[in-house]
C-alpha positions in Angstrom: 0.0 0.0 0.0 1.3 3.7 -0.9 1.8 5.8 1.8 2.0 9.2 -0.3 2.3 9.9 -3.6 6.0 9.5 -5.8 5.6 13.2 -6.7 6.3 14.6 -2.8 9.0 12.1 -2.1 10.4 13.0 -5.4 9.9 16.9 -4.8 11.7 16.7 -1.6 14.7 14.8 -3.8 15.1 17.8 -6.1 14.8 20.2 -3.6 17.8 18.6 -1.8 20.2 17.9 -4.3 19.6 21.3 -5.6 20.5 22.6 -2.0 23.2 20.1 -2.1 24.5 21.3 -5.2 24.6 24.9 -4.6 26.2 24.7 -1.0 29.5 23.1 -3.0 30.0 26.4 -4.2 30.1 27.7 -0.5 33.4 25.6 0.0 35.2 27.8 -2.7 36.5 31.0 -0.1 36.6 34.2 -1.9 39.3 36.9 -0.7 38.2 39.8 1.8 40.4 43.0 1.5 42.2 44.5 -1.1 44.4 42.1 -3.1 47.5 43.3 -5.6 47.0 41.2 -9.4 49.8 39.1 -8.1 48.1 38.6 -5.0 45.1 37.6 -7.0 46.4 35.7 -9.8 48.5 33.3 -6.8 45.2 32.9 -5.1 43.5 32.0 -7.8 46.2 29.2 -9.1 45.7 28.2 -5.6 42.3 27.0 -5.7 42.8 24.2 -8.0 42.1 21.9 -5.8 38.9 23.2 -4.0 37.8 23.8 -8.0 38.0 20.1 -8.8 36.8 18.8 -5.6 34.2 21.7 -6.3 33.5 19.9 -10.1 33.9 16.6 -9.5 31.6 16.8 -6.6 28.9 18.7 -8.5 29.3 16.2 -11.3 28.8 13.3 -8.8 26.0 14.9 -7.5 24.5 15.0 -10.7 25.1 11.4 -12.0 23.3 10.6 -8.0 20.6 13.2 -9.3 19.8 11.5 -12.7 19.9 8.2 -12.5 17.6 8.8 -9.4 15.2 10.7 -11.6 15.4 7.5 -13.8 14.1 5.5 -11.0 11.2 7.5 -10.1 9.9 7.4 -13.5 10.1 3.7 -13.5 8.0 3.8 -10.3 4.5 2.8 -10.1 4.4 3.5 -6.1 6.2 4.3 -3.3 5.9 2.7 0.5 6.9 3.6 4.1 10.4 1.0 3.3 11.2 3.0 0.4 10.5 6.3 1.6 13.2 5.5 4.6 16.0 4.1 2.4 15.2 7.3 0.6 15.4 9.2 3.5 18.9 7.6 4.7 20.3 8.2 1.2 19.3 12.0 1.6 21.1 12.7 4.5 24.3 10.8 3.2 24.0 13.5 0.2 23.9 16.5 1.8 27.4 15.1 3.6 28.7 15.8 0.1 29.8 19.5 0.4 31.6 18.7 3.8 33.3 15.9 2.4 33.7 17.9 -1.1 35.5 20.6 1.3 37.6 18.3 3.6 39.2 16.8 0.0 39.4 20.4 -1.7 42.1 21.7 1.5 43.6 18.4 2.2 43.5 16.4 -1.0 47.1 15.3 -0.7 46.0 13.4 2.6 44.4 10.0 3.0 42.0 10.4 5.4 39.8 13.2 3.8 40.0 11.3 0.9 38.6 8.5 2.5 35.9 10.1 4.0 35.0 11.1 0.2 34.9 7.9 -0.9 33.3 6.3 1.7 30.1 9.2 1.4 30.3 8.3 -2.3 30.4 4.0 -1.7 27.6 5.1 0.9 25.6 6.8 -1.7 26.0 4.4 -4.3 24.9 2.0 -2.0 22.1 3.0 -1.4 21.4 4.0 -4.7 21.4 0.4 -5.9 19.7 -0.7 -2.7 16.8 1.5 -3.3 16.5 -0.2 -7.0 17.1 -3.5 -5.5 13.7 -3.1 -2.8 11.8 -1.4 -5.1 12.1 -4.7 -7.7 11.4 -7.0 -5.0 8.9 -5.3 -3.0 6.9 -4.8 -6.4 6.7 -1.0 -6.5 7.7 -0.8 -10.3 7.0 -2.7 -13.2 10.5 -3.4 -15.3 11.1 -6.8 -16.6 13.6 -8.8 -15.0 16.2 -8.1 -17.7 16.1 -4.7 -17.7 16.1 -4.6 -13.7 19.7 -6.6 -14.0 20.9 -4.5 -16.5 19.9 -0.9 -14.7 21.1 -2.5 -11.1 24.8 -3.4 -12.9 25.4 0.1 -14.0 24.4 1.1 -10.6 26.9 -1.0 -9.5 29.5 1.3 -11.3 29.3 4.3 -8.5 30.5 1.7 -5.8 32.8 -0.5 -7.5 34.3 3.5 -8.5 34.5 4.1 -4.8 35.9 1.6 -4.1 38.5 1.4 -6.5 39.1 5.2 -5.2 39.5 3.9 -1.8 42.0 1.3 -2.8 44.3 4.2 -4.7 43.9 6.1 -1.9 46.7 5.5 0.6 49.0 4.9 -2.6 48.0 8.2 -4.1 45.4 10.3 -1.8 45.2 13.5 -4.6 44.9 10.9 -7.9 42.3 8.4 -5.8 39.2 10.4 -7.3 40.3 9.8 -10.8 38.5 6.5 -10.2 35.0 8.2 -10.7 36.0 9.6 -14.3 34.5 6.5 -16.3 31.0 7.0 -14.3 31.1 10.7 -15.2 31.7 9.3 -18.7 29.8 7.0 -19.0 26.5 9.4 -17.8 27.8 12.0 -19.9 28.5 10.5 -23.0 
C-alpha cells in the first residue's frame, strides 16, 4: 500500500540535491580585503584543488541526481520502506559539500579522501539498494532483464569508490580519478 504519492518524495529529492549542489560552491573562499594582481592571480592558481573537488563533486552529484530521476519514472508506487531508504540516502548526500571541502584543502592526505569515498560507496549503495527493494517489493514494473541491466550500472558508482579507496593510501590526490569512467559513462 502507498503511503504518499511519488511526486512529494520526489519533490523533496530535487529540492535537496539542488541545496546540495549549490552549497559546494560555499566551499570555494573568496578573498576579503584588497588584493595586488599578483596577489590575486597566486590565489587563484591556488584553488585548484577546492575547484576540482568543487566539479567533480557537483558532477557526482548530478550522475546521484539523474539516475535517481530514472528511478522514479520507473516507479509505479512508493511505501513507508522506500520512503526510509530514501530518506537515509538524503542525508548521506547533503554530507557531500563537507566531504567535497575536507578533500578540496587536504586532497594530498588519506583520510579526507577516505571520508570522500566512503560518502560516495555510501551513496552508491544506497542507490542500488533502493533499485534492489523497489524490484522485490513490487513497487515498479520493469522486466527482469532490464532490472539486471539498470542494477549493474548502478553497481558502477560503488565498485568506482571503491576502487578510489584502494588508490587512496598509494596516491590520496589521484584516488578520485576512479570516478572519471562513471562521469563518462553518464555524460557521453
Amino acid at each position: 500500500m502507498a503511503v504518499m504519492k511519488k511526486k512529494r518524495l520526489e519533490g523533496l529529492v530535487d529540492a535537496i540535491f539542488a541545496i546540495a549542489m549549490t552549497i559546494l560552491v560555499l566551499g570555494i573562499d573568496v578573498p576579503t580585503g584588497t588584493m595586488s594582481v599578483p596577489a590575486m592571480d597566486a590565489y587563484i592558481m591556488g584553488l585548484a584543488s577546492d575547484l576540482y573537488s568543487y566539479c567533480l563533486s557537483f558532477l557526482l552529484l548530478g550522475v546521484f541526481w539523474w539516475v535517481n530521476h530514472m528511478h522514479f519514472e520507473k516507479l509505479e508506487k512508493v511505501d513507508t520502506g522506500f520512503i526510509w531508504i530514501n530518506i537515509v540516502w538524503l542525508m548521506v548526500v547533503v554530507l557531500v559539500p563537507f566531504s567535497t571541502k575536507l578533500t578540496g584543502n587536504y586532497g594530498d592526505l588519506v583520510t579526507p579522501n577516505i571520508l570522500f569515498h566512503l560518502n560516495m560507496l555510501t551513496i552508491g549503495l544506497l542507490l542500488s539498494m533502493s533499485w534492489i527493494y523497489t524490484q522485490r517489493n513490487g513497487l515498479m514494473d520493469i522486466g527482469e532483464n532490464e532490472y539486471r541491466l539498470i542494477l549493474k550500472k548502478n553497481l558502477l558508482m560503488p565498485l568506482a569508490a571503491i576502487l578510489a579507496l584502494i588508490l587512496t593510501p598509494i596516491a590520496p590526490e589521484y584516488s578520485s580519478t576512479a570516478y572519471a569512467v562513471l562521469i563518462l559513462k553518464r555524460l557521453l
